[in-house]
N, C-alpha and C positions, 0 to 999 in steps of 0.2 A: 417405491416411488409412485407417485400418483399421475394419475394422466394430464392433469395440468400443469404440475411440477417437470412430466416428462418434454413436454410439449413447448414451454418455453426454454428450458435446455435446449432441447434440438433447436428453436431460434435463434437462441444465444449463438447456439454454436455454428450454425450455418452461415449467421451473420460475419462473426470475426473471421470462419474462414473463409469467406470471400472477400473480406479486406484484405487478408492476407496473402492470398493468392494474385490479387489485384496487386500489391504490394512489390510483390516478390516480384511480378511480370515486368512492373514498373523498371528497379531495381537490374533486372536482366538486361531490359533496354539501354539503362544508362552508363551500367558497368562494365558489361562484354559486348551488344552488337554495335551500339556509338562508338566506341574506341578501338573497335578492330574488323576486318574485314575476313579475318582468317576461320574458316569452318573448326578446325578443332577449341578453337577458341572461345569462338561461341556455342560449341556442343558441350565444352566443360562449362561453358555457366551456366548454360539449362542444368546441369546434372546439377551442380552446386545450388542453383537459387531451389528449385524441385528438395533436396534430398534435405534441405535446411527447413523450409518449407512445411515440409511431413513431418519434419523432427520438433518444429517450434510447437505445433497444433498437436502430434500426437506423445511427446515422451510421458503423458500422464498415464496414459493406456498402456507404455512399454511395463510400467512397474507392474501391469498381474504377471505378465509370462517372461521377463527377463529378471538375472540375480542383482542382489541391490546393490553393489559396487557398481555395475554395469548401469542401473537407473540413475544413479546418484551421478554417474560420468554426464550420461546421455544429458539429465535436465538439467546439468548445471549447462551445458553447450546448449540446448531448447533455448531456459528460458535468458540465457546471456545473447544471445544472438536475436531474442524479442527486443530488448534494451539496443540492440547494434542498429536493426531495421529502424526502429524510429528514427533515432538522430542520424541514419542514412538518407533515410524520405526529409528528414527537418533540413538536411545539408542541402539537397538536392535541390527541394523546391526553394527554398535560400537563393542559393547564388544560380538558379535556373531564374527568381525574379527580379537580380540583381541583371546578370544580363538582358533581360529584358528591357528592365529600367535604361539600363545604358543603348540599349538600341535607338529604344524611344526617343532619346535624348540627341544623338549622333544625326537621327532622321529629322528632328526638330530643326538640331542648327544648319543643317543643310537644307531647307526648305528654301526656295527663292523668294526671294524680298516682295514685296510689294510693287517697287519702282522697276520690278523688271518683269516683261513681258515672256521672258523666257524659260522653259520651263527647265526643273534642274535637270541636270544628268542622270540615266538610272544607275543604283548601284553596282556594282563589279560583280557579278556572279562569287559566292564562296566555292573555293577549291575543294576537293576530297580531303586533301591532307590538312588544311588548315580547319576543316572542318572534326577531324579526328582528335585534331591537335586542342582542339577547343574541348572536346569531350573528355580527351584525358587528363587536362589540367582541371574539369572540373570534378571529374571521379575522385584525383589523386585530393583536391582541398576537400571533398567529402569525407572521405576515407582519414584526412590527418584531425579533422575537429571532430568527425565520431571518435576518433582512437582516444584523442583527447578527454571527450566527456566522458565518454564508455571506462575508460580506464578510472580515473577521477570516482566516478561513482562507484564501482566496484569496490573499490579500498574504501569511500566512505561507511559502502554497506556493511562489509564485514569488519568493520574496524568498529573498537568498541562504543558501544552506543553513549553522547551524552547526557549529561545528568542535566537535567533542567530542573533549578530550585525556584519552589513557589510559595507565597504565604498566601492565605486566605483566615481573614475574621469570617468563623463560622456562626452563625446566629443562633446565639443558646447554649454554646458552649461552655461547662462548668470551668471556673478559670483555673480549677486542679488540672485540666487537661490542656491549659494554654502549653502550645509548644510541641504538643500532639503532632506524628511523623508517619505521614502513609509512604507508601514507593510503589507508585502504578508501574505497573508494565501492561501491554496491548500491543494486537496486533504481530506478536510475536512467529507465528504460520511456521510451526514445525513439520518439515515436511522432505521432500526427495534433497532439498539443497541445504536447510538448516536442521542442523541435527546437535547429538550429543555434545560434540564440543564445542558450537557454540551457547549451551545451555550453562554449560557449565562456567563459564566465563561471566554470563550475563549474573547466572547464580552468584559469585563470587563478587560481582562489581556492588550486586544487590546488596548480600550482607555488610560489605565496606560502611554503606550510608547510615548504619545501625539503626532502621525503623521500627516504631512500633507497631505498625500493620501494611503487609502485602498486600497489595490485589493487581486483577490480572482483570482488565475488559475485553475480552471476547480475542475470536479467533486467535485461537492457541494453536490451533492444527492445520493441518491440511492432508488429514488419511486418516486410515485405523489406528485403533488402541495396537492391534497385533503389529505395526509399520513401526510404530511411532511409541512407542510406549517405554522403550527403553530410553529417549531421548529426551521426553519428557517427564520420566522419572526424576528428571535432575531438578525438581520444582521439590521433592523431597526435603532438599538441604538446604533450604531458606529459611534463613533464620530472625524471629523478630519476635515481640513481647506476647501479642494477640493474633499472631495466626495468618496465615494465606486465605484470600477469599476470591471468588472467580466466577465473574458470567458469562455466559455464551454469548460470542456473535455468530454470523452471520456461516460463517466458514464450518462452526461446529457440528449444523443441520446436515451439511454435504458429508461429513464425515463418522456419522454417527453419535448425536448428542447426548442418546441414554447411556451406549457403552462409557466414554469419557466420564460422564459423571460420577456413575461407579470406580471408574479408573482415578480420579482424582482426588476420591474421599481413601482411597489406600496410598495415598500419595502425603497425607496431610492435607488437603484443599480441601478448603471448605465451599461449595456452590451453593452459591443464592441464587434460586431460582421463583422468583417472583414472592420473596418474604426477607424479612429485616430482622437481622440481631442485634443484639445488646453490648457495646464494644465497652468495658474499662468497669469501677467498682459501682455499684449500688447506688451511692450517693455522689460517684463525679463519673456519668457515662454518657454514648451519644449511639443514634440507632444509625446502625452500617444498611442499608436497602439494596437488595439488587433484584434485577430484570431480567427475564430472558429478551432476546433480541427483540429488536422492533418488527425486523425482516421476519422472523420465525414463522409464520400461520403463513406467507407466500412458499415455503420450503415443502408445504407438505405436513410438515409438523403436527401433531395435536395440541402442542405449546403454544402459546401468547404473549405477549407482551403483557403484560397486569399489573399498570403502576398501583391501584385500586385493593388489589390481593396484596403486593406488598407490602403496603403500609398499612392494611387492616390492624386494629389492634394498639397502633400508638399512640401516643401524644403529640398531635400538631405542634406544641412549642418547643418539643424536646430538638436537640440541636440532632441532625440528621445529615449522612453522603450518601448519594445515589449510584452506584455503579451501573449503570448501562454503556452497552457498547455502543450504538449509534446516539450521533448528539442530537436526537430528536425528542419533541416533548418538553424539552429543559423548561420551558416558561409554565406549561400546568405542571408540572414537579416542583418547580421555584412555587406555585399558589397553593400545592399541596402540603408544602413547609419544607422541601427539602432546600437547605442553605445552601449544598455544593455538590455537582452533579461532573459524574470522573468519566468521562468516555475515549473512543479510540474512531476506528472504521476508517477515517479518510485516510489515515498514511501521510497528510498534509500536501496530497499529490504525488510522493515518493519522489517522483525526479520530474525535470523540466520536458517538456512544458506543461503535461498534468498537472504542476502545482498552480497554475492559471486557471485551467480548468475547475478545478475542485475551491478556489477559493471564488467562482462564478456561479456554481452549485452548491454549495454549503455555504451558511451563512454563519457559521462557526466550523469555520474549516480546519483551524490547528492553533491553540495556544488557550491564553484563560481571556476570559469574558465575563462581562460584570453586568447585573442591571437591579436595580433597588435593593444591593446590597446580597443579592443575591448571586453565588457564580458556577460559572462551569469550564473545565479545563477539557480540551480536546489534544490526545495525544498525537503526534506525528507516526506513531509504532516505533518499537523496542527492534523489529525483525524488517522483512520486504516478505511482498508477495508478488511471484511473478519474474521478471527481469532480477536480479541480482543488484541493482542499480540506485543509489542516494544521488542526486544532483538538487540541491536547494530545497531539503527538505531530509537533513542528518536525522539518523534513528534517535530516540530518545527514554533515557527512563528519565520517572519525572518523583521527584522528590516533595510533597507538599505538606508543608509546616500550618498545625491551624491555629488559630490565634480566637483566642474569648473577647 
């Protein structure tokens, strides 16, 4: 790792853990010392917000020195309880500014008139007990709309992913190949919490749609070939006319991008890494291009991004799809001839309210996009990374039908 790569790491990470921490402090105040006065009470939620805390920020580090059933416990409870905090904090300051609003309001119509010289009365002092009473009716309505969300999204996430079917007229397309059937997958982040079974599952939903060609835009992992290698073995048994093809995101750098490559080519995948092959017969074909990440040269990497390497060697008119994982670029890809550019990265927010976020920063944040005929489909992810959590923003494979 290099000293710039190391050094914004330790930013990264310093940063989110002092959100976290701030978080969690938050979260102690409003759960256990507002609602009770009793020392054990509030010594078990220090211990609880504290030991969730360590647990949310460190279960990635548990996996060198603890055995992987015990990881696989640990991060599903980490990164499920990352998922819980939020829509805790989101409930919180909710009806913390809903009461507000209503104070505001209650002080308003109390104010004395105009026509009267007198000034109002001051309010009642609040009691202790109605004061407590007020914290626990709002713990308890935080506690039931996270349970709500939390719960919700959890089942969207591991429940099997939607198929989302899409046409696109690809420009140049021989019309032998009208009807032409890719099934992207992305974003998939096989890792402590997504393993073997659900590879397998995804594998099976895969072959269902009986495509002519797989591909997979980036972040497939999240760990070693040695962690992870048996889980995503299951990329083995896709099945389809021309092949698996697969490019690195972002995710792949942090976890080792040379081993996986190697590891993918004994798997059946094919990696495109900044060069285009030749999909179908001699006289009715269309050139497949793919990218290493855009992110990659911030990673440390020796790798690039190289739309320029890619496509050395083609034919501008010949009909062409771009696999890159980040949807960046699309419009010099579109001037460089590519008709349809397949990417992933956003997660389309993964759950609320990120999917605000992300559709305020990306400017093809999830779905297809068109401009002079030209398009680009940005996938939602096939997996999650992070919280376990889909809230308005369901996993997706994506089905895309091309049309001459």
């Amino acid at each position: 790792m290099s000293v710039s790569v190391a050094v914004r790491f330790l930013l990264f990470f310093s940063i989110t853990g002092l959100i976290s921490v701030l978080g969690h402090v938050y979260l102690y105040r409003r759960m256990f010392r507002d609602t009770s006065g009793h020392p054990g009470w509030r010594k078990a939620g220090i211990a609880a917000m504290a030991s969730l805390c360590l647990l949310m920020l460190g279960s990635r580090l548990l996996s060198r020195v603890l055995p992987s059933d015990t990881v696989l416990a640990l991060a599903t409870v980490g990164w499920t309880w990352m998922g819980v905090t939020t829509y805790l904090l989101l409930a919180f300051f909710t009806l913390g500014g809903l009461r507000a609003l209503s104070h505001l309001v209650h002080r308003w119509r109390a104010r004395p008139s105009t026509a009267s010289a007198a000034p109002a009365p001051a309010p009642p002092p609040v009691s202790e007990e109605r004061r407590q009473f007020l914290a626990r009716a709002t713990a308890g309505g935080a506690l039931l709309a996270t349970s709500g969300f939390v719960g919700y999204g959890s089942w969207r996430a591991f429940h099997p992913p939607t198929v989302t079917e899409v046409a696109v007229r690809l420009p140049g397309l021989p019309k032998a190949l009208d009807g032409f059937t890719l099934v992207q997958l992305s974003d998939i982040h096989v890792g402590p919490v997504i393993q073997r079974r659900f590879m397998n599952a995804m594998v099976d939903q895969c072959n269902a749609l009986k495509p002519d060609l797989v591909c997979i835009t980036g972040d497939l992992v999240d760990g070693s070939v040695d962690e992870l290698g048996y889980s995503v073995a299951a990329l083995a048994n896709l099945r389809s006319r021309h092949g698996t093809f697969f490019v690195t995101g972002n995710h792949e750098y942090y976890s080792g991008d040379e081993e996986w490559t190697e590891a993918l080519k004994g798997m059946s995948v094919d990696v495109l890494r900044n060069r285009h092959v030749r999909i179908g017969e001699p006289g009715a074909s269309f050139d497949l291009v793919g990218v290493d990440d855009w992110a990659a040269a911030r990673t440390g990497s020796p790798h690039r991004y190289d739309l320029s390497k890619a496509l050395s060697g083609r034919d501008p008119e010949r009909a062409a799809v771009l696999l890159a994982h980040q949807p960046s670029n699309w419009r010099e890809a579109a001037k460089a001839g590519i008709g349809l550019q397949l990417s992933g990265h956003t997660h389309g927010g993964q759950f609320f309210p990120f999917t605000l976020a992300i559709s305020a920063i990306w400017e093809h944040d999830a779905g297809l996009f068109q401009e002079n005929g030209r398009h680009i489909y940005v996938s939602r992810g096939t997996g999650f990374w992070g919280p376990p959590v889909r809230v308005a923003a369901p996993p997706e494979i994506v089905k895309v039908t091309l049309l001459s």
